[in-house]
C-alpha positions, 0 to 999 in steps of 0.5 A: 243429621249431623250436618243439620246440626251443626247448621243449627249450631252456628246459626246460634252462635251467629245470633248469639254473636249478633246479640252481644255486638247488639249489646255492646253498641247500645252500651257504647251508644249510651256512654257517649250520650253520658259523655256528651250530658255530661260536657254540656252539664259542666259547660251550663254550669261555668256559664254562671260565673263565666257571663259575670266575669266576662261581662265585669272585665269588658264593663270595667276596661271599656267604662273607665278607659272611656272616662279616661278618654273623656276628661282626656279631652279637655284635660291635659292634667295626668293627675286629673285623669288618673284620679277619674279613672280610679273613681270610675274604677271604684264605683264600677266595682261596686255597682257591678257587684250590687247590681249583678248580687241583685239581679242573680238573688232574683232569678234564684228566687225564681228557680226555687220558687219553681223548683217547690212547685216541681217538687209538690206535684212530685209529692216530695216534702223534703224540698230539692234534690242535691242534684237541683241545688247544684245547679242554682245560680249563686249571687255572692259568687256573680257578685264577687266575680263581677266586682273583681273582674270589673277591677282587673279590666279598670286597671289596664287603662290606669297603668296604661297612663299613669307612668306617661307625662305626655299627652298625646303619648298617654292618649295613644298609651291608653288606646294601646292597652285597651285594644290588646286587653279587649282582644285577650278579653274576647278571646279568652270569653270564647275560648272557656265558652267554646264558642268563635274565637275572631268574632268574638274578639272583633265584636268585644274589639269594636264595641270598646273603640266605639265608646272610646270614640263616642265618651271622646267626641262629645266630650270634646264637642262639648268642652270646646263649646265653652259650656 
């Protein structure tokens, strides 16, 4: 009989035993469920001014670079081509954060528009959460981000030039500075959005000398027809 008993008590401390790893697992399972919600979270909301800061800084380094190429074509003159680089520079700026203000106040109507609809089938008079508001885009933040990286990508080409009186060295300057910033570009995009690295770059990389090659060729093609 104290045999059967003590059969009895390890059989529970068994279970018991059993229960408790059951227990722990589950809680372990659950933190890092939390864990990986919680990366994902803070990834989704970086990628609001991530994408305007990313997509200003390759606006601006390939659209005012590629003015530059352009008025290089037919114009030797440094001056000529400094002055359009700051024009395409300034008008970028301000195009890319009215533009970008533009675009994010709509989709943040949306949202709360959606947001008000979730909220009455919820029978809530309040409004949104904290939690809700958190995550809503912020236009002046796109806008500002988008108008100063556009700014910093516009002035690569600029320094690029401005310090060159030689043509074709200042041709070759700007087409220098212009590849290693789309590649930092493109890596540093990747690095803060997690995503490949090397394609990245290489597509930011080859996207830039190919409107470098286009705004260039036909601006040529076109200044030399004599129109």
């Amino acid at each position: 009989m104290a045999s059967n008993q003590a059969s009895n008590n390890t059989q529970q401390e068994s279970k018991f035993t059993l229960s408790m790893n059951h227990d722990m697992e589950q809680q372990q399972v659950s933190l890092d469920h939390q864990q990986v919600e919680e990366k994902e979270f803070d990834y989704s909301k970086r990628s609001q001014w991530l994408r305007a800061a990313v997509l200003g800084a390759n606006d601006g380094l390939v659209s005012t670079a590629s003015l530059m190429m352009g008025i290089g074509a037919v114009k030797k003159d440094i001056k000529v081509m400094i002055l359009t680089g700051f024009a395409g520079l300034v008008a970028g700026a301000c195009s890319m954060a009215i533009g970008e203000f533009v675009s994010v106040y709509s989709q943040l109507d949306i949202e709360v528009a959606q947001m008000k609809r979730d909220n009455k089938r919820r029978n809530k008079i309040e409004g949104a959460d904290e939690d809700e508001k958190n995550v809503l885009p912020n236009p002046a933040q796109a806008a500002a981000a988008s108008a100063l990286a556009f700014s910093v990508g516009a002035i690569v080409p600029l320094l690029a030039a401005s310090f060159i009186r030689d043509y074709k060295l200042r041709i070759g300057a700007v087409v220098a500075a212009v590849t290693i910033a789309l590649m930092v570009f493109g890596w540093l995009g990747a690095v803060l959005g997690k995503a490949p690295a090397i394609k990245s770059s290489a597509r930011v990389l080859f996207g830039g000398w190919l409107a470098m090659a286009i705004t260039y060729g036909l601006t040529k093609l076109i200044g030399s027809s004599g129109l």
